[in-house]
C-alpha positions as a Markdown table, in Angstrom:
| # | Residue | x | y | z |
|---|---|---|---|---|
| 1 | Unk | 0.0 | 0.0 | 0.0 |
| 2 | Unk | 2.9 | 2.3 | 1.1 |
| 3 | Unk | 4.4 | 1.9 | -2.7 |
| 4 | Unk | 1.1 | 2.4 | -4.2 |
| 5 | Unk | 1.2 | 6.1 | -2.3 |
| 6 | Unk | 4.7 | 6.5 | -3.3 |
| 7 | Unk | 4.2 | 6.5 | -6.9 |
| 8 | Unk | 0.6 | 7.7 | -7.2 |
| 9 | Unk | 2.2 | 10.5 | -5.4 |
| 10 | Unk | 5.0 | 11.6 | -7.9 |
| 11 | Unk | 2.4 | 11.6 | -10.9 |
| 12 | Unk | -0.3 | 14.3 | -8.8 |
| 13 | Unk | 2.6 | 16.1 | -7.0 |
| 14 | Unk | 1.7 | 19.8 | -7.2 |
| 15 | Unk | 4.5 | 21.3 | -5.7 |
| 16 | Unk | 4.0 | 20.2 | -2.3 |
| 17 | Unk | 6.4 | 19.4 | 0.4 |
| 18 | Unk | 4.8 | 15.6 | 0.8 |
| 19 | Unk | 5.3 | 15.2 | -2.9 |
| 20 | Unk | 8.8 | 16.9 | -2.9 |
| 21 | Unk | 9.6 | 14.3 | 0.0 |
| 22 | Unk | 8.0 | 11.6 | -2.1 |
| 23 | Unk | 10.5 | 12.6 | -5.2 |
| 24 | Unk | 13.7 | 12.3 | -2.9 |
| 25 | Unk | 13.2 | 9.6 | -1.3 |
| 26 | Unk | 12.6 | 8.1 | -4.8 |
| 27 | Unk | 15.6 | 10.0 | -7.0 |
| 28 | Unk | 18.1 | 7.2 | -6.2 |
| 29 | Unk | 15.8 | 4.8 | -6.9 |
| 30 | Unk | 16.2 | 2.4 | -9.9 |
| 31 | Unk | 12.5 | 2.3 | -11.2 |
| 32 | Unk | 12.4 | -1.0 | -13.0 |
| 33 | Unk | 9.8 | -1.1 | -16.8 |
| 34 | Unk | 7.9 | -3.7 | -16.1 |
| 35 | Unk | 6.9 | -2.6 | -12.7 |
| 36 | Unk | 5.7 | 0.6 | -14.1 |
| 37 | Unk | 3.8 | -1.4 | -16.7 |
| 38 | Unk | 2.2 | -2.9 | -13.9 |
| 39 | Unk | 1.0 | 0.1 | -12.1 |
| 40 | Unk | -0.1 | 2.0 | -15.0 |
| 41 | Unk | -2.5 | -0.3 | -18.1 |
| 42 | Unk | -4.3 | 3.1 | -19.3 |
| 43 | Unk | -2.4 | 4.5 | -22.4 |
| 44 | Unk | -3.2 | 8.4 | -21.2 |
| 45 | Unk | -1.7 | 7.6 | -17.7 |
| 46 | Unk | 0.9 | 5.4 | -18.9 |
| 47 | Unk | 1.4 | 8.8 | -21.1 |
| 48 | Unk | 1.7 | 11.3 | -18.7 |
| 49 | Unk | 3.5 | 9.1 | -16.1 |
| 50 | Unk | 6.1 | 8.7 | -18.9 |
| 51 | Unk | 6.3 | 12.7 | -19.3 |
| 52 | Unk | 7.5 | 13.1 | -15.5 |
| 53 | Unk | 9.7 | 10.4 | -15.7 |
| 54 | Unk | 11.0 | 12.2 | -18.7 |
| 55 | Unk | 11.0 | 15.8 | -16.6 |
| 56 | Unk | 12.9 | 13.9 | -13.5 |
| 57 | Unk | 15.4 | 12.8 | -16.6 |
| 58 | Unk | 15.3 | 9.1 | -15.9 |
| 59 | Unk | 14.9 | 8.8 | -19.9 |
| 60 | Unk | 15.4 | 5.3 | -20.2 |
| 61 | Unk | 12.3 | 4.8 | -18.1 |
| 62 | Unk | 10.7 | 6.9 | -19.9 |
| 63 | Unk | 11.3 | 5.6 | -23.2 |
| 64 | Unk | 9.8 | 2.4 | -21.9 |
| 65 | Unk | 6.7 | 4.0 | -20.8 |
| 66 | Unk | 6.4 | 5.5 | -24.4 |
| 67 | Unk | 7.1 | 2.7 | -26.2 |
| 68 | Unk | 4.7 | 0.7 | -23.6 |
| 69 | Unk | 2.2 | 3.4 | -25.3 |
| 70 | Unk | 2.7 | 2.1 | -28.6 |
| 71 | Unk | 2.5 | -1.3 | -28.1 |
| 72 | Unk | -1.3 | -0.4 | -26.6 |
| 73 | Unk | -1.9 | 0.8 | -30.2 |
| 74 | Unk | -2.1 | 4.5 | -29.5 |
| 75 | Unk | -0.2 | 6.9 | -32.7 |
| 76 | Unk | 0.2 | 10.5 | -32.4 |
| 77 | Unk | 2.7 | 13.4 | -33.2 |
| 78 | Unk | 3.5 | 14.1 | -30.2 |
| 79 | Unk | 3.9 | 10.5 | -28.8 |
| 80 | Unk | 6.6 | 10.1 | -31.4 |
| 81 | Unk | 8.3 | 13.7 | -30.9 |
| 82 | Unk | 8.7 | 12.7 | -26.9 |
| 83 | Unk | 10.0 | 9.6 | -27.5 |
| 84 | Unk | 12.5 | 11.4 | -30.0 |
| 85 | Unk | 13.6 | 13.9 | -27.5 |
| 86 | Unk | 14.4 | 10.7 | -24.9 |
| 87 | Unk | 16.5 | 9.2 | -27.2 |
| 88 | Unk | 18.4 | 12.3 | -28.5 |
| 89 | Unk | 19.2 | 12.8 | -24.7 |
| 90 | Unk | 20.2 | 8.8 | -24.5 |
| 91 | Unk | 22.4 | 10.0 | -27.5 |
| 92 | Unk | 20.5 | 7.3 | -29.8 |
| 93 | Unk | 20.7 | 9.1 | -32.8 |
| 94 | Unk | 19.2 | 6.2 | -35.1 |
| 95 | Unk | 16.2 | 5.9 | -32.9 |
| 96 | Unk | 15.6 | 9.7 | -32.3 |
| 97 | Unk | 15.5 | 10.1 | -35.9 |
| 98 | Unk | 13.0 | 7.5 | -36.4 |
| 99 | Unk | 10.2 | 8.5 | -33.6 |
| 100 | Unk | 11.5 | 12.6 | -34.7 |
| 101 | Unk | 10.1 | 11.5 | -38.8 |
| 102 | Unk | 7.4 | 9.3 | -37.9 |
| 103 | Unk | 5.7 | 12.6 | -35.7 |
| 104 | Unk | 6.7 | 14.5 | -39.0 |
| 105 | Unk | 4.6 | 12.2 | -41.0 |
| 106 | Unk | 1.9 | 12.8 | -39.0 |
| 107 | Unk | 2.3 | 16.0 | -38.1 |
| 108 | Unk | 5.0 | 18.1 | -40.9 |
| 109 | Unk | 3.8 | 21.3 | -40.2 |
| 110 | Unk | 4.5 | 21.3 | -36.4 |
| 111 | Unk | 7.6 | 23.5 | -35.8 |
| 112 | Unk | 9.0 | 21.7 | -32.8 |
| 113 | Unk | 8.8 | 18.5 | -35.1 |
| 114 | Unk | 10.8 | 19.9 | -38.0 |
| 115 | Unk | 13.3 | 22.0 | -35.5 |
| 116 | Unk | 14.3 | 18.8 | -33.9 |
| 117 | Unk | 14.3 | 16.6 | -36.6 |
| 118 | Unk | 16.6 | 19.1 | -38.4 |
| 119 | Unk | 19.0 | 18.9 | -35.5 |
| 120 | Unk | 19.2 | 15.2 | -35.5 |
| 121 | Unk | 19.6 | 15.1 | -39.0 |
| 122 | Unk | 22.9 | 18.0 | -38.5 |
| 123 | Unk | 24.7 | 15.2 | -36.7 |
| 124 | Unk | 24.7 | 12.5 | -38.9 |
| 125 | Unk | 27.5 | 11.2 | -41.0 |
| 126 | Unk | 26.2 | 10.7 | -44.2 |
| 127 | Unk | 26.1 | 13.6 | -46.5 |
| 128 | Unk | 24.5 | 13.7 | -49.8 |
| 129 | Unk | 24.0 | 15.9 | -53.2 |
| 130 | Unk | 19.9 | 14.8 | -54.1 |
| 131 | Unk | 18.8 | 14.7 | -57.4 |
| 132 | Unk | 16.8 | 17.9 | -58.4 |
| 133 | Unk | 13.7 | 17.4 | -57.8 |
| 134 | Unk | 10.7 | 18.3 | -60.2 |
| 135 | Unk | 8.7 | 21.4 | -59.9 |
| 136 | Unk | 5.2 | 20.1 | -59.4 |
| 137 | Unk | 6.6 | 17.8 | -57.1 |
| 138 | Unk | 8.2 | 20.4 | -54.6 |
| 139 | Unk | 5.3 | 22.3 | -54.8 |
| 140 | Unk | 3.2 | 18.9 | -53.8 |
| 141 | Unk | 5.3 | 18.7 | -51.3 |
| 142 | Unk | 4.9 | 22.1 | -49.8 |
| 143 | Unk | 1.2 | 21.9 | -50.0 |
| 144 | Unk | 1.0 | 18.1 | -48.4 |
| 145 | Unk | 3.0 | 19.4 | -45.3 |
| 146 | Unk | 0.2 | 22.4 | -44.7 |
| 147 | Unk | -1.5 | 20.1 | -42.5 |
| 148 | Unk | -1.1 | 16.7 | -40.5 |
| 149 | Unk | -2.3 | 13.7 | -42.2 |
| 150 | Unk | -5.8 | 13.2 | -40.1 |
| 151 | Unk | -6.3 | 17.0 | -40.9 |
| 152 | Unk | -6.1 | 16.1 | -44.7 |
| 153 | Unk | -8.3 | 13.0 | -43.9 |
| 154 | Unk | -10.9 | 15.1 | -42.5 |
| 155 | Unk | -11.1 | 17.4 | -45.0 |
| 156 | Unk | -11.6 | 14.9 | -47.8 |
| 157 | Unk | -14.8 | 13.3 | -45.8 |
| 158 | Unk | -16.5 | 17.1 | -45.1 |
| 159 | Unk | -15.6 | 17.5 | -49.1 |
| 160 | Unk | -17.2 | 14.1 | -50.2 |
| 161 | Unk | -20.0 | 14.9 | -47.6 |
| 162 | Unk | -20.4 | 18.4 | -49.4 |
| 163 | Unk | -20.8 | 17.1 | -53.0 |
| 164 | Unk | -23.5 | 14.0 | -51.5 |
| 165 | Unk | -25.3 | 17.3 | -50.5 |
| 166 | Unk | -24.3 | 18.9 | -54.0 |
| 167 | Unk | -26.1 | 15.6 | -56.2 |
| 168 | Unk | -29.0 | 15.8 | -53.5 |
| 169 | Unk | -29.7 | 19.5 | -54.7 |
| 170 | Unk | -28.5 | 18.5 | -58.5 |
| 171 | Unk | -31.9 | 15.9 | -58.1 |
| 172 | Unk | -34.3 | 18.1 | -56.5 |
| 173 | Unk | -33.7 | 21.3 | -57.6 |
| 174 | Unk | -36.4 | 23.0 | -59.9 |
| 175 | Unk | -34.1 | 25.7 | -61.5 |
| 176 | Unk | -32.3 | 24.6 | -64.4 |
| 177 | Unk | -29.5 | 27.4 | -63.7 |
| 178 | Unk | -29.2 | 25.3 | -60.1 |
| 179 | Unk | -28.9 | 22.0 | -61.1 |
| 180 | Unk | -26.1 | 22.9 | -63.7 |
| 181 | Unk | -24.3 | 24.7 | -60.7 |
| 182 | Unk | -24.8 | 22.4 | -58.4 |
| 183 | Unk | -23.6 | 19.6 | -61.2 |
| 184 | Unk | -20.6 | 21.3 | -61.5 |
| 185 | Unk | -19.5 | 22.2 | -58.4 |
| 186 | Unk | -20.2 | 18.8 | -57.3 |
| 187 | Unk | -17.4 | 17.7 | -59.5 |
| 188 | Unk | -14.7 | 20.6 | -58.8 |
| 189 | Unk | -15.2 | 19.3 | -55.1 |
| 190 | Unk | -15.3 | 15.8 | -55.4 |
| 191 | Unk | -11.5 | 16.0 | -57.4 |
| 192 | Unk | -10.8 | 18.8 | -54.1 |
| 193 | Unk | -11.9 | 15.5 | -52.0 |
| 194 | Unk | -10.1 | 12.9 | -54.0 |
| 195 | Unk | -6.7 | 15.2 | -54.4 |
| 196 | Unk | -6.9 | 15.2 | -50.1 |
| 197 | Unk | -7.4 | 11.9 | -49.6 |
| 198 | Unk | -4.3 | 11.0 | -51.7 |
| 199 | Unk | -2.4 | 13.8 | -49.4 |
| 200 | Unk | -3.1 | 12.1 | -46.3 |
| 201 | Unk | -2.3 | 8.5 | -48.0 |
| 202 | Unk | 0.8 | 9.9 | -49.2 |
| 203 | Unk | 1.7 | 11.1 | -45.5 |
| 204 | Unk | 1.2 | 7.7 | -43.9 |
| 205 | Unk | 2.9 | 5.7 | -46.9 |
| 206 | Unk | 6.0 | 3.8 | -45.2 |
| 207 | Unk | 8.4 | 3.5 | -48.0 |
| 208 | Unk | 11.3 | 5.1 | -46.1 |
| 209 | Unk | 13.7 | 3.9 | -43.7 |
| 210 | Unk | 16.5 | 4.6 | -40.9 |
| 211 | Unk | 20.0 | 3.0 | -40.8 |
| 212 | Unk | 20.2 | 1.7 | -37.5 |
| 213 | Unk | 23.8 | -0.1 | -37.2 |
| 214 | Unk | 26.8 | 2.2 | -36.8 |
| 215 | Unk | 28.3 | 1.2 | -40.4 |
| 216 | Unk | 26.3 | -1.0 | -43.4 |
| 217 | Unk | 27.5 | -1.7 | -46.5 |
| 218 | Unk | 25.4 | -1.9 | -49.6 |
| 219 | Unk | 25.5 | -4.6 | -51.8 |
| 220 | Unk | 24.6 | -5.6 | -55.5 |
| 221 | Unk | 22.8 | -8.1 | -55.1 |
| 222 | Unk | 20.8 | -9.5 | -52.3 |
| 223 | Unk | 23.5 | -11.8 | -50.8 |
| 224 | Unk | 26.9 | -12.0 | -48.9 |
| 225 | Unk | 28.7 | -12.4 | -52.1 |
| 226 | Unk | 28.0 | -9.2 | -53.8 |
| 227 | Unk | 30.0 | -6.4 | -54.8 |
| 228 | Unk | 30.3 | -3.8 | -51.9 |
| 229 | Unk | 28.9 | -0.9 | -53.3 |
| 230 | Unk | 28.7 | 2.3 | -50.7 |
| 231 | Unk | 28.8 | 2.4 | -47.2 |
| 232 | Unk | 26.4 | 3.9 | -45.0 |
| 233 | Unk | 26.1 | 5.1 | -40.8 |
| 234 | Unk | 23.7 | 5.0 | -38.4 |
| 235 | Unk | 20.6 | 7.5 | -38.5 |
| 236 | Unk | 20.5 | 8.0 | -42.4 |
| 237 | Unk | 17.4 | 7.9 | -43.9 |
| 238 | Unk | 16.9 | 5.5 | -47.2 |
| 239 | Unk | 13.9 | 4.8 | -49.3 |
| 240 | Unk | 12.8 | 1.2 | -49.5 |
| 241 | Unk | 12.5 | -0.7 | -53.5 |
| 242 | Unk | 12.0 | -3.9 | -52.9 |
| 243 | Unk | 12.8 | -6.6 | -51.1 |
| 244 | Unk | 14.0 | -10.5 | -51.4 |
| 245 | Unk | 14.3 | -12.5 | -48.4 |
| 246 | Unk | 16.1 | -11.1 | -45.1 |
| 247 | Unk | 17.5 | -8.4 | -47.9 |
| 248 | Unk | 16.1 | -4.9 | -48.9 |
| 249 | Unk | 16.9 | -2.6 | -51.7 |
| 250 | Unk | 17.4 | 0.9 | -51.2 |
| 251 | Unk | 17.7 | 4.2 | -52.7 |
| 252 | Unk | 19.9 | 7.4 | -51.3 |
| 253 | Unk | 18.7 | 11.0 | -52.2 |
| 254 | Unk | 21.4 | 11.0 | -54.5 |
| 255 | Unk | 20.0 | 8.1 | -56.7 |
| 256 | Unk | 21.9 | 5.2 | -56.0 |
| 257 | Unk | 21.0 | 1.9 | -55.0 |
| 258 | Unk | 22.0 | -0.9 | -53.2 |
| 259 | Unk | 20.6 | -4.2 | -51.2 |
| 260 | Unk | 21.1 | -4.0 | -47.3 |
| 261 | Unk | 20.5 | -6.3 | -44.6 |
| 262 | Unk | 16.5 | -6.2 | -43.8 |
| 263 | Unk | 17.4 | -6.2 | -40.1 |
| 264 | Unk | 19.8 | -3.4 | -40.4 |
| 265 | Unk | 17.2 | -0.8 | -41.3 |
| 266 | Unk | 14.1 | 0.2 | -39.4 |
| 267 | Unk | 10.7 | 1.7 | -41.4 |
| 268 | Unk | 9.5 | 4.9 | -40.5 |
């Protein structure tokens, strides 16, 4: 009962001098994952209980917490950003990365997101001249990071709910003017609805990756006995081709390619 108190006392401490007894009496404590597992099973709590262990700077605690999150099938932006800030102060660049691009893929117009991520990406090895890329695709690109992906999904179902609403006055409108107009504007808004669904599709689409080993070498072909190619360190981002067996094919921003070790990469 006495450890119940304890720790239901860190997470509602206010300030207090019971709580701020509570928090040094625990500080040289080792507070073991599973046991906090045990005491928290709500994903929100399990949440927020991971945020003080992260402000009390026992990170590897709290990246357990956060990943404990996960694995109860809760996704958000800023799930992944904490989780990238606790391994950026673990110095786990690979990781950091990772969590930092998956809260960008959900969320790419969130500042915090990109000024971290940008940070992350300063300190690793690999450095690379990318292919110019086309015109209507960087300005794709700018649009698509405008909003998060659930934003873009919700605006594609209020803009297929508006042109339902547009063919119900096209069929019982009197006016001929209105039933053209409504006709029309029905199918301007369905393509508006159909252009945002394939924005948020294109948001959650995992065909990128992060090197997580300190040094891979590319291959070419999908076995030991290839030709080493180009070498690569840990934290880089890749985008996945294909894949054969425990090997996967990759492509750098500068266009080459290359099979790696499946196990050596992680998907965003």
């Amino acid at each position: 009962m006495k450890k119940y108190i304890t720790i239901l006392s860190i997470i509602l401490a206010s300030g207090n001098n019971f709580a701020q007894d509570t928090d040094s009496m625990l500080i040289n404590q080792s507070i073991q994952a599973e046991s906090i597992r045990q005491k928290y099973t709500d994903a929100d709590s399990m949440f927020y209980a991971a945020n003080k262990l992260y402000n009390e700077g026992k990170y590897e605690d709290a990246a357990d917490m956060y990943e404990a999150v996960l694995d109860a099938g809760k996704e958000s932006s800023y799930l992944y950003y904490n989780l990238g800030n606790v391994y950026f102060k673990q110095n786990s660049l690979a990781a950091a990365i990772l969590n930092y691009e998956r809260a960008y893929r959900l969320n790419p117009s969130d500042e915090d997101i990109n000024h971290n991520l940008a940070i992350a990406r300063s300190q690793i090895t690999d450095k690379f001249n990318e292919i110019p890329e086309f015109f209507v695709l960087t300005i794709f690109g700018k649009i698509k990071s405008l909003f998060a992906a659930n934003t873009w999904g919700l605006i594609a179902l209020l803009s297929f709910t508006s042109v339902l609403m547009l063919v119900l006055l096209f069929l019982f409108a009197g006016r001929l003017f209105v039933r053209r107009l409504s006709f029309w504007l029905a199918c301007v808004v369905l393509i508006f609805s159909i252009s945002c669904k394939l924005i948020e599709n294109s948001l959650r689409k995992y065909d990128s990756a992060i090197v997580f080993v300190p040094v891979l070498t590319a291959k070419t072909s999908p076995d030991d006995s290839g030709k080493d190619m180009f070498l690569l360190h840990e934290g880089t981002k890749v985008l996945v081709r294909d894949s054969f067996g425990e090997w996967t094919k990759i492509q750098l921003p500068n266009g080459e390619q290359g099979w790696v070790a499946s196990e050596a990469i992680t998907i965003i």
